[in-house]
ZABA-543835 format. One record per residue (C-alpha): x, y, z; residue in three letters. Coordinates in pm, 1 decimal, padded with zeros to 6 digits. Layout:
u: X | v: Y | w: Z | aa: ALA
...
//
This chain:
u: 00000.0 | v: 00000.0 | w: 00000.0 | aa: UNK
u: 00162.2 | v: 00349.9 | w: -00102.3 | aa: UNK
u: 00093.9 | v: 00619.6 | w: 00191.1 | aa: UNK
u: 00050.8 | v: 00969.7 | w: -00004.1 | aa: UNK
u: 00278.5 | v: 01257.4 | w: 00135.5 | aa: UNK
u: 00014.5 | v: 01382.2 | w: 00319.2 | aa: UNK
u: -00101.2 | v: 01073.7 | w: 00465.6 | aa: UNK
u: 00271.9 | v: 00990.4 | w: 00634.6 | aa: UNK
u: 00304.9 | v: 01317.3 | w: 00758.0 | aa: UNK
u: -00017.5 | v: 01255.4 | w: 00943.3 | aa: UNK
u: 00124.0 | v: 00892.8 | w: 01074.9 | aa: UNK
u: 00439.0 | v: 01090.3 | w: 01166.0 | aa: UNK
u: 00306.3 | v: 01365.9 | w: 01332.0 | aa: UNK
u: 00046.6 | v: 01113.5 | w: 01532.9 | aa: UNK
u: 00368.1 | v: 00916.2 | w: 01645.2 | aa: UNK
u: 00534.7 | v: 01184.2 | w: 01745.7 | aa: UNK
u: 00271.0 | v: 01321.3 | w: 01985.0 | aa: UNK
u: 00200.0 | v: 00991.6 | w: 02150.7 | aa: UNK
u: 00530.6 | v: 00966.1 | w: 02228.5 | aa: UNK
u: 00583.6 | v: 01289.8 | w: 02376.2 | aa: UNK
u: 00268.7 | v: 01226.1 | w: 02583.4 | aa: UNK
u: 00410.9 | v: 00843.2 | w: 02674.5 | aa: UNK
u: 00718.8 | v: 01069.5 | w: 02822.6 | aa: UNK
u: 00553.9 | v: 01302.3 | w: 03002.8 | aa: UNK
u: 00312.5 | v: 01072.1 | w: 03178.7 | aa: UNK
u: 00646.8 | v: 00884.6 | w: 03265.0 | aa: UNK
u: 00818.2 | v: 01193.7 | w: 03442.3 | aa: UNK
u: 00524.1 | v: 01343.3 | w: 03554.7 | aa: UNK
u: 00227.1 | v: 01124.5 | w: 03622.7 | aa: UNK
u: 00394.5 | v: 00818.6 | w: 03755.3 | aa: UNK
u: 00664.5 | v: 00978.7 | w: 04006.9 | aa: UNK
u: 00586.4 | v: 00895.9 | w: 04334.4 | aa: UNK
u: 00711.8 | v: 01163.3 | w: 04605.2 | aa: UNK
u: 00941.8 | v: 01033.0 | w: 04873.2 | aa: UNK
u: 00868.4 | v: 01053.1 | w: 05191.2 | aa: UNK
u: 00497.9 | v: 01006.1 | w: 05052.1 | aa: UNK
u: 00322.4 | v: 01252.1 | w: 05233.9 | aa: UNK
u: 00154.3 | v: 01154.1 | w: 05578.6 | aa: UNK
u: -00221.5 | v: 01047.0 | w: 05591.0 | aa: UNK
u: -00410.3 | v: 01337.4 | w: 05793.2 | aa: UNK
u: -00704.4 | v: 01229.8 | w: 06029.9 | aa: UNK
u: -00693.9 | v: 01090.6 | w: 06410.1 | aa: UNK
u: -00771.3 | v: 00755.9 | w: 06569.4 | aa: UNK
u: -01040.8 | v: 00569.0 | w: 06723.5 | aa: UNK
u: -01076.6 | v: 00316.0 | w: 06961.4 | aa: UNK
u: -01196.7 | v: 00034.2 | w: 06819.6 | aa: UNK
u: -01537.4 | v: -00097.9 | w: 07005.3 | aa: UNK
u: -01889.5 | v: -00120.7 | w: 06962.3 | aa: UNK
u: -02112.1 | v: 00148.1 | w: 07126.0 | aa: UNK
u: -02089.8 | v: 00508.5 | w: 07151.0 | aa: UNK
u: -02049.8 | v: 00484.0 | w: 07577.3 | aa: UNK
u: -01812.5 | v: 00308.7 | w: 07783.5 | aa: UNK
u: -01617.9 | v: 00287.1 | w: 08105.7 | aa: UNK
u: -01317.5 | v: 00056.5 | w: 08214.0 | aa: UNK
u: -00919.7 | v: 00164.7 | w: 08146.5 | aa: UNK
u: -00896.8 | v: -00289.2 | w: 07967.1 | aa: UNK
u: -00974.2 | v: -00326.0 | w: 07624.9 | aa: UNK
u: -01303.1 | v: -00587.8 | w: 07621.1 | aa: UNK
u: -01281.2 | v: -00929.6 | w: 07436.6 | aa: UNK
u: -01364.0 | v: -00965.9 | w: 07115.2 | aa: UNK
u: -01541.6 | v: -01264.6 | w: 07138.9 | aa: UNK
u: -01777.9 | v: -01113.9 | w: 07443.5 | aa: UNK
u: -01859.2 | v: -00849.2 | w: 07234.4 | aa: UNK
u: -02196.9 | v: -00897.5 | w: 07149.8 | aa: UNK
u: -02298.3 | v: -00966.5 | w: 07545.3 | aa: UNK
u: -02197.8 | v: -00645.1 | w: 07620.3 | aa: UNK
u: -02411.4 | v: -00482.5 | w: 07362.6 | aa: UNK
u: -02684.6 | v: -00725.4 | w: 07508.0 | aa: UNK
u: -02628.9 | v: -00597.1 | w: 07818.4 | aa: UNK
u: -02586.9 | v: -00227.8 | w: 07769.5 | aa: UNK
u: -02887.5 | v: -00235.4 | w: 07526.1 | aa: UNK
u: -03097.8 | v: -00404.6 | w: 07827.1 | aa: UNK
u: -03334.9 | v: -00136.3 | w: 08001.3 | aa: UNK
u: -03368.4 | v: -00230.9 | w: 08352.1 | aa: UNK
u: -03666.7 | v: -00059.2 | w: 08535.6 | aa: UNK
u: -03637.1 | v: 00115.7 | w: 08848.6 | aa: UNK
u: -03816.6 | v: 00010.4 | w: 09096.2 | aa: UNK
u: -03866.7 | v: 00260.9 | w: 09423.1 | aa: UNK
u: -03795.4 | v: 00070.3 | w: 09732.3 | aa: UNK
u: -04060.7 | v: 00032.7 | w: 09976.8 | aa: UNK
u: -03938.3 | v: 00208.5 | w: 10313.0 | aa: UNK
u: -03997.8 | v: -00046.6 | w: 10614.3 | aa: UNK
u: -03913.9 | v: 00021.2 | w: 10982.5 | aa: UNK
u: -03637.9 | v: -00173.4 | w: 11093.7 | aa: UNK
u: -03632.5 | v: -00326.5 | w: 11398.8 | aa: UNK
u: -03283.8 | v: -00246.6 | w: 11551.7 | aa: UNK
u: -03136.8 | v: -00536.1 | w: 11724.8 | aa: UNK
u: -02995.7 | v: -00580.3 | w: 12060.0 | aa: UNK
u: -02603.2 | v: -00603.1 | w: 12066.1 | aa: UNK
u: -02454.5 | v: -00713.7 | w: 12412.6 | aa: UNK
u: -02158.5 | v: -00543.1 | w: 12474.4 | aa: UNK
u: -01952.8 | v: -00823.9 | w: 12572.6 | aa: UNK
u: -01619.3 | v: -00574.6 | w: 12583.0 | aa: UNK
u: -01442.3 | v: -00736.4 | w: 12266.8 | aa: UNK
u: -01442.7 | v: -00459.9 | w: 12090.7 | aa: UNK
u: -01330.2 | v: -00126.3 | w: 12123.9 | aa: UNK
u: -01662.6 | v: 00107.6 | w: 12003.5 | aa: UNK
u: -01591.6 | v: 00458.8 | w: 11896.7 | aa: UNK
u: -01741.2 | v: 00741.9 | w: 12142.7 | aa: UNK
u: -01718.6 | v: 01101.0 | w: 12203.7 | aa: UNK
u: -01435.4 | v: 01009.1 | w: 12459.7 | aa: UNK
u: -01226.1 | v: 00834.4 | w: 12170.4 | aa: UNK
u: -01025.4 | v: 01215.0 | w: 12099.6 | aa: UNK
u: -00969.6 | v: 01242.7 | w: 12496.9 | aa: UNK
u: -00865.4 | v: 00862.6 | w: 12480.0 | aa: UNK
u: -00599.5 | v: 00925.2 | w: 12206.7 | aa: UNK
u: -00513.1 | v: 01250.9 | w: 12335.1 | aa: UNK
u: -00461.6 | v: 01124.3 | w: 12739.7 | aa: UNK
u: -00239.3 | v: 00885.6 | w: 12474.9 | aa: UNK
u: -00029.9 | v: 01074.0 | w: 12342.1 | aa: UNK
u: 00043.2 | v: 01309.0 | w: 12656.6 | aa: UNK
u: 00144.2 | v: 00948.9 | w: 12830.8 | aa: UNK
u: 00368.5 | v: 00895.9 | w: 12574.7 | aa: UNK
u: 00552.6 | v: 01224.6 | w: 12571.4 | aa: UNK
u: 00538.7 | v: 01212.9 | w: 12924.1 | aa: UNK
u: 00735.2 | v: 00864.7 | w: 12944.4 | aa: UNK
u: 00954.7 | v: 01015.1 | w: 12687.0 | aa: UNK
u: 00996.9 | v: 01322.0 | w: 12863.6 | aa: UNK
u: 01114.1 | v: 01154.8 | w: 13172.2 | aa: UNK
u: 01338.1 | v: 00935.5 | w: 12945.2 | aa: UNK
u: 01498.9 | v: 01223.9 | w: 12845.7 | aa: UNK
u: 01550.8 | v: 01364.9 | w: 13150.1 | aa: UNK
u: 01692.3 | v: 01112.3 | w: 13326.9 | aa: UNK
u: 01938.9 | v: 01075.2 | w: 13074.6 | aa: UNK
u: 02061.4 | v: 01428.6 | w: 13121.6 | aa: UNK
u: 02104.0 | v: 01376.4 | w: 13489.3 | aa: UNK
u: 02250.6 | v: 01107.2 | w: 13445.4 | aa: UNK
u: 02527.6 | v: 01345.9 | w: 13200.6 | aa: UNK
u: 02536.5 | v: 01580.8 | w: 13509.9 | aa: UNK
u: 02614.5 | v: 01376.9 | w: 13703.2 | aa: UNK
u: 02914.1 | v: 01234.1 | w: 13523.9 | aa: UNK
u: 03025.7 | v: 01555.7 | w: 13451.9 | aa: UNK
u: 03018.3 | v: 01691.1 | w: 13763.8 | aa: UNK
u: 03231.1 | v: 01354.0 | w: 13851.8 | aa: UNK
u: 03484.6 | v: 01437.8 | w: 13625.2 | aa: UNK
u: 03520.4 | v: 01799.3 | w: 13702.8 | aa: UNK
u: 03576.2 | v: 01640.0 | w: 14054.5 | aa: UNK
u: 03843.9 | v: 01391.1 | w: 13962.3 | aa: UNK
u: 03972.6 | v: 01669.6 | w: 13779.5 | aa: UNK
u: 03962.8 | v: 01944.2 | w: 14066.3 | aa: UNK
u: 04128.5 | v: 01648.9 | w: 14309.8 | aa: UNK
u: 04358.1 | v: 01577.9 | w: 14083.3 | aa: UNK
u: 04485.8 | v: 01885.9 | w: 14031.5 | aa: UNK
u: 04480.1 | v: 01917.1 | w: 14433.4 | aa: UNK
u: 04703.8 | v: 01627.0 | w: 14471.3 | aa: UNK
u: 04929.4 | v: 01816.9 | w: 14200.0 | aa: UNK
u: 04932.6 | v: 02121.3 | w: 14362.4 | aa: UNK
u: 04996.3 | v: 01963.2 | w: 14730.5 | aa: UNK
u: 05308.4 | v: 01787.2 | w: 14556.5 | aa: UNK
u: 05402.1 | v: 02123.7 | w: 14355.4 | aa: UNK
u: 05434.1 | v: 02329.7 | w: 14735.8 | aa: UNK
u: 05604.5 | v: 02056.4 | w: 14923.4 | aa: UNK
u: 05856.0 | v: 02015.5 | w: 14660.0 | aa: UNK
u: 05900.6 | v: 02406.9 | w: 14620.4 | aa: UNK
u: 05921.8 | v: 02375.6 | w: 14982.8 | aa: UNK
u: 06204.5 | v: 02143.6 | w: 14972.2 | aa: UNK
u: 06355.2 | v: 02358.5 | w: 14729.1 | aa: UNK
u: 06351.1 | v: 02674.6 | w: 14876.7 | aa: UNK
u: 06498.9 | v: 02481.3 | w: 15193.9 | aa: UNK
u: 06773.9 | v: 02316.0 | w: 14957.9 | aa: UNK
u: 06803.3 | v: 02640.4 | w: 14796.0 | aa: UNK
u: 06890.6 | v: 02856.3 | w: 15118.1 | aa: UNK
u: 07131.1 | v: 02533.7 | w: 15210.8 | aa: UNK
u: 07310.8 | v: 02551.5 | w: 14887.6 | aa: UNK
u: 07333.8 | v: 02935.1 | w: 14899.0 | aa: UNK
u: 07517.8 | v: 02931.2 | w: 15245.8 | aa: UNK
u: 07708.6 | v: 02687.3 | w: 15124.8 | aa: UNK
u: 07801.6 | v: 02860.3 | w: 14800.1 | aa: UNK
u: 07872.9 | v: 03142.0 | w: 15013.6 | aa: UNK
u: 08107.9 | v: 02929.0 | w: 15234.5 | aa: UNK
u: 08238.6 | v: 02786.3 | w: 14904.2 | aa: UNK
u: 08302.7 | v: 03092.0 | w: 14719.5 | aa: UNK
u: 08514.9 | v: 03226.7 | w: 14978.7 | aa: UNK
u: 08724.6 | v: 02958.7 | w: 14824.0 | aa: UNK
u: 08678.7 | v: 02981.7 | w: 14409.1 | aa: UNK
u: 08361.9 | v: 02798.5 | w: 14373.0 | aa: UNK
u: 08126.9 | v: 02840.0 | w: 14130.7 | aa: UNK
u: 07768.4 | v: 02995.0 | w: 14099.2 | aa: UNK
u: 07645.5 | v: 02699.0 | w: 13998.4 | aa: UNK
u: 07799.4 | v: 02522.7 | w: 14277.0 | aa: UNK
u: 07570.0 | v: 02541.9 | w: 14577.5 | aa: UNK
u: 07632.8 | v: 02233.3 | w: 14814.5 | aa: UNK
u: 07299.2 | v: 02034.7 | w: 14672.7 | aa: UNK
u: 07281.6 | v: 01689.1 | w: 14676.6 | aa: UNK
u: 06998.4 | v: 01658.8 | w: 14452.0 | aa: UNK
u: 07006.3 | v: 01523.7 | w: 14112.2 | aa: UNK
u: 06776.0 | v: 01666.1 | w: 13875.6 | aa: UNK
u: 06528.9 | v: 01966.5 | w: 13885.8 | aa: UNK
u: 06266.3 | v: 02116.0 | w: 13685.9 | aa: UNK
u: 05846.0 | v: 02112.4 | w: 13639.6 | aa: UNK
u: 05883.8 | v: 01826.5 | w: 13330.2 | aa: UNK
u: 05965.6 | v: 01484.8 | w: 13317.3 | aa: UNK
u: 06296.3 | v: 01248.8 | w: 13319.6 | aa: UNK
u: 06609.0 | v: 01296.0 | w: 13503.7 | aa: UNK
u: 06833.2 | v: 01648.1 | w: 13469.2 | aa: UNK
u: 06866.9 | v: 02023.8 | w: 13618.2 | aa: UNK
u: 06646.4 | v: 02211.9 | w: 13381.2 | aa: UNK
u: 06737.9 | v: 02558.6 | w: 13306.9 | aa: UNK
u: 06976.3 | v: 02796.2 | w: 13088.1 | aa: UNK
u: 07387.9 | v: 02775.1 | w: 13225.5 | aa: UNK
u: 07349.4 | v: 03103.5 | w: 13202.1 | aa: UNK
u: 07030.8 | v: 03148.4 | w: 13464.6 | aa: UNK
u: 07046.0 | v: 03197.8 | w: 13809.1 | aa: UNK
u: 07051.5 | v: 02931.1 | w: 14054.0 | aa: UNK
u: 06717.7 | v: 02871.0 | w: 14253.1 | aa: UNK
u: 06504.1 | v: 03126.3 | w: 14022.3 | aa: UNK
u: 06255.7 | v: 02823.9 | w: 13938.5 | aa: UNK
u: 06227.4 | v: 02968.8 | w: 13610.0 | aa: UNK
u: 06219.6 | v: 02726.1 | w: 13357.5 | aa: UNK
u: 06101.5 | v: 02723.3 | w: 12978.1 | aa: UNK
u: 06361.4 | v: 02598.7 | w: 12674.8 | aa: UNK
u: 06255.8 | v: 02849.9 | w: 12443.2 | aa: UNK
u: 06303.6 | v: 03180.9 | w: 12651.0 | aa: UNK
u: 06143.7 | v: 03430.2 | w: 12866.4 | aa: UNK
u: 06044.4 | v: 03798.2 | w: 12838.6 | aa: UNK
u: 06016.0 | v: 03930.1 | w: 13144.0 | aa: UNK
u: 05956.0 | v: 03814.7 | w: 13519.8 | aa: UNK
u: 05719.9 | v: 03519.3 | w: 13582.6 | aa: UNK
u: 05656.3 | v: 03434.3 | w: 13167.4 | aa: UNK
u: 05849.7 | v: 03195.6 | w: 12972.3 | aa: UNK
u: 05784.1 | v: 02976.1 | w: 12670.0 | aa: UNK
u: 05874.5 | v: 02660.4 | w: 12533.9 | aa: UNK
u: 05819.7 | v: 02632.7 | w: 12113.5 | aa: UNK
u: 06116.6 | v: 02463.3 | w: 11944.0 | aa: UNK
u: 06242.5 | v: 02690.4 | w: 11674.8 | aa: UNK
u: 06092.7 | v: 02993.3 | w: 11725.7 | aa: UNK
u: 06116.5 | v: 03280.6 | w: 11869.9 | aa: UNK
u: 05859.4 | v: 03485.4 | w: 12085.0 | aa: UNK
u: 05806.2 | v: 03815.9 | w: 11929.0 | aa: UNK
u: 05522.8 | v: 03933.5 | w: 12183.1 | aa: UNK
u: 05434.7 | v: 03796.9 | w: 12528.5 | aa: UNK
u: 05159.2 | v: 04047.5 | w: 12702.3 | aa: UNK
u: 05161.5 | v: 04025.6 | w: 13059.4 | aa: UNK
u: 04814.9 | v: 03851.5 | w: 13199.8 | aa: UNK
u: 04583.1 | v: 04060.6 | w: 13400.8 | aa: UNK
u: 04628.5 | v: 03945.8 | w: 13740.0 | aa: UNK
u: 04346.1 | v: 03905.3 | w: 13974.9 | aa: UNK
u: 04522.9 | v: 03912.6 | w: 14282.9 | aa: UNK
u: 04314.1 | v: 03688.1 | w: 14486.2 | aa: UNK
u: 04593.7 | v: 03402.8 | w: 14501.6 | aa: UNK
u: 04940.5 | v: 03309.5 | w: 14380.5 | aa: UNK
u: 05017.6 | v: 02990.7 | w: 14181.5 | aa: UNK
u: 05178.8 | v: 02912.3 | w: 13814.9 | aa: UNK
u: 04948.5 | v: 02811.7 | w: 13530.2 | aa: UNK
u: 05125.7 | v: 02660.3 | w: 13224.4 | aa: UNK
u: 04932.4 | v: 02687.7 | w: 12902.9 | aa: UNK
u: 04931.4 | v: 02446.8 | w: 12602.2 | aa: UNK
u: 04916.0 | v: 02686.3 | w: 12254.0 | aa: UNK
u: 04913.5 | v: 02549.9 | w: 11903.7 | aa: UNK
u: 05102.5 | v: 02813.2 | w: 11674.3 | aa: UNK
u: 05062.2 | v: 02802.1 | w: 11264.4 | aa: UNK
u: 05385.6 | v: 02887.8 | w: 11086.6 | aa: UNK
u: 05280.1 | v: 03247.7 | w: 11061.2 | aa: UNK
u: 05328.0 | v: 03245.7 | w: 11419.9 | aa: UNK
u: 04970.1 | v: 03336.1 | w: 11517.7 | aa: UNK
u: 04838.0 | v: 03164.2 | w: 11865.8 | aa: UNK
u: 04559.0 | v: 02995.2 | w: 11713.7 | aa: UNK
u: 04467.3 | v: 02767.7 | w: 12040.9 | aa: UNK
u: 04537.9 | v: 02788.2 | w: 12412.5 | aa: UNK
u: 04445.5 | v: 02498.6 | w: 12690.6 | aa: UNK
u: 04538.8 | v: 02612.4 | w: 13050.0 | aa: UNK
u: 04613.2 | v: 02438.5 | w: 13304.5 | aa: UNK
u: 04799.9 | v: 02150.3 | w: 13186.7 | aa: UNK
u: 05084.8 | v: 01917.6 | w: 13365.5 | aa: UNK
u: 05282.3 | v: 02172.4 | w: 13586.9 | aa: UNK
u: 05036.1 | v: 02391.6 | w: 13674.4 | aa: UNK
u: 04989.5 | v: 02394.8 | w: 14061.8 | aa: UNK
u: 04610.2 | v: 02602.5 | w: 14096.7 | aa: UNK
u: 04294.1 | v: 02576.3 | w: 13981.9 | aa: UNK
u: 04191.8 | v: 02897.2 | w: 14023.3 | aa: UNK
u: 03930.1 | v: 02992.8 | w: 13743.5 | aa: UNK
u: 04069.4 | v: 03322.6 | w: 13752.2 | aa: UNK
u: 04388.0 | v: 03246.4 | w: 13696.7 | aa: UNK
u: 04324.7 | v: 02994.4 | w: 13452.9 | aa: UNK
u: 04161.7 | v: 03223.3 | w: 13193.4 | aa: UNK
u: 04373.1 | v: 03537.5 | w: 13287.2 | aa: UNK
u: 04654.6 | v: 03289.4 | w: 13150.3 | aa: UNK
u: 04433.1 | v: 03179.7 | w: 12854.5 | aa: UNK
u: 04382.1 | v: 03543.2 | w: 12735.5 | aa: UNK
u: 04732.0 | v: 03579.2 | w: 12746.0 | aa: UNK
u: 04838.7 | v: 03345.0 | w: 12541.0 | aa: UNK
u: 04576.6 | v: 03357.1 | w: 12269.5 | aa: UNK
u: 04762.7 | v: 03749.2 | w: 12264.9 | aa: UNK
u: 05120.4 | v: 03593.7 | w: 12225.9 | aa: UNK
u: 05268.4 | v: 03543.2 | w: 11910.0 | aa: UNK
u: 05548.9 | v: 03393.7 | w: 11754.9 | aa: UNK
u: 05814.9 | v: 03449.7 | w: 11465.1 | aa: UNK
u: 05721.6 | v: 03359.1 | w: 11093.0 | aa: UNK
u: 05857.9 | v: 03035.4 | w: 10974.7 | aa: UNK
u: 05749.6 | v: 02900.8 | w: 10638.7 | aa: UNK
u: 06007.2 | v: 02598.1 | w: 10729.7 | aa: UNK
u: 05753.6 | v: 02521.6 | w: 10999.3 | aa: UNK
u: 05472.6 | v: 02261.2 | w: 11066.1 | aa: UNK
u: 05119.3 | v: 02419.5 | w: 10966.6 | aa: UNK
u: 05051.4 | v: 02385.0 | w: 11335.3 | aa: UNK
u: 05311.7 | v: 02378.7 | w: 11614.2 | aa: UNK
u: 05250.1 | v: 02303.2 | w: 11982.0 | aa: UNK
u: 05437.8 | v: 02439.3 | w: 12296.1 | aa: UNK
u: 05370.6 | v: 02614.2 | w: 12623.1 | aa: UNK
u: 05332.2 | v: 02905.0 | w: 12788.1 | aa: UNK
u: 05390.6 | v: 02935.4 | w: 13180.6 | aa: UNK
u: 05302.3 | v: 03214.3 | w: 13421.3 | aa: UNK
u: 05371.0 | v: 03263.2 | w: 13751.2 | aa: UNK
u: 05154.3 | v: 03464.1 | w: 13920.1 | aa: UNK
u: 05278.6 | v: 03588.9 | w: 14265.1 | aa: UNK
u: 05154.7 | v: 03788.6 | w: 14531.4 | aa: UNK
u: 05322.3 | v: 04067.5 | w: 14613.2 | aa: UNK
//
């Protein structure tokens, strides 16, 4: 069959326009969109009347039950008020039956209760007193019994002492020495283990003693390594003579940054004393040494004396 010019330019053009249509659907029409876009609406519980109650979804297969038995109308019948005969309970005192004297009850309670507790408590803290005021005894006779020693051994001393000075003086006649006073004693001092304790170049029987150093008549320290810069005098009461040495705890900026009176060779316990020596020493202070401990302890001992 021969196509005429006209005819296959028809058949071409036809071609041609299906195809571009083909395309298009194929780019256009057929493209899904990704991420597809997101179905719009809200859920439902799934069930089978418009009311409900319960938080458990109901079984499937009871279902039509409960539709029964929602459905059902049930008539309302008005009860028919009767008098009631009340009966007769014997009290047979089993049980415990709420009155208007159940508040008092728990109240007269609770007071019992704090009251027990109260007394608990209180006999606990005179029990506290009591050992206190033990201890501050034991304390008080001890220091007693330290203080009795502390005079008869100054005693002795000042008897030795005026021996050894007539003796010196006999002695010195003939070239003896200050130190040399006729004693036959073999250690002195207010610490511990055997020795005279003092400077060689002190005075014999001042009863001054203190390895650090002194400032001054009736104060002197003992702090290894350092040097007192200020030791104020304590106010003195002047109600009673005695010597109160004082435990102080120096930092290395030599600041007195704890005092204790009336440690081991103190010979009163004179309240008066004791904290005239306290204020003292908290007053002290020391050289700076950044050699030395954070905190350094050592004493402080005054002797108070009557004049």
């Amino acid at each position: 069959m021969t196509l005429t010019n006209s005819e296959r330019t028809g058949l071409i053009a036809t071609v041609l326009f299906h195809a571009v249509v083909l395309l298009l659907l194929l780019y256009l029409g057929f493209v899904t969109p990704f991420p597809p876009p997101q179905e719009e609406g809200f859920l439902i519980d799934f069930g089978n009347t418009e009311t409900g109650l319960g938080l458990n979804e109901p079984s499937a297969a009871r279902a039509p039950e409960i539709v029964a038995a929602a459905k059902k109308v049930v008539p309302v019948v008005k009860p028919v008020a009767r008098p009631q005969n009340t009966p007769k309970v014997e009290d047979n005192g089993a049980e415990d039956l709420l009155t208007q004297e159940y508040e008092k009850t728990v109240a007269m309670a609770a007071r019992a209760k704090k009251k027990v507790f109260d007394e608990k408590k209180a006999k606990i803290e005179e029990e506290q007193r009591i050992k206190a005021r033990e201890e501050q005894q034991q304390r008080v006779e001890a220091l007693e019994i330290q203080r009795a020693e502390a005079e008869e051994k100054r005693v002795a001393q000042e008897k030795e002492a005026k021996i050894g000075a007539i003796n010196s003086r006999a002695k010195n006649a003939f070239g003896g020495g200050k130190a040399d006073n006729g004693s036959k004693s073999t250690g002195q001092g207010n610490t511990y283990g055997r020795g005279n304790q003092g400077s060689p170049d002190g005075t014999p029987g001042a009863n001054q003693y203190g390895l650090g150093g002194g400032a001054g008549k009736g104060i002197s320290y003992s702090l290894s390594g350092r040097n007192a810069r200020s030791l104020p005098k304590p106010t003195f009461p002047g109600n009673e003579s005695g010597i109160v040495v004082v435990e102080v705890t120096v930092d290395k900026f030599g600041k007195v940054t704890k005092a204790l009176p009336g440690i081991k060779g103190s010979n009163t316990v004179n309240t008066d004393l004791l904290e005239a020596a306290k204020k003292a020493a908290l007053a002290a202070s020391f050289n700076s040494d950044e050699n030395a401990p954070a905190f350094q302890k050592g004493t402080i001992t005054y002797h108070f004396i009557l004049q």
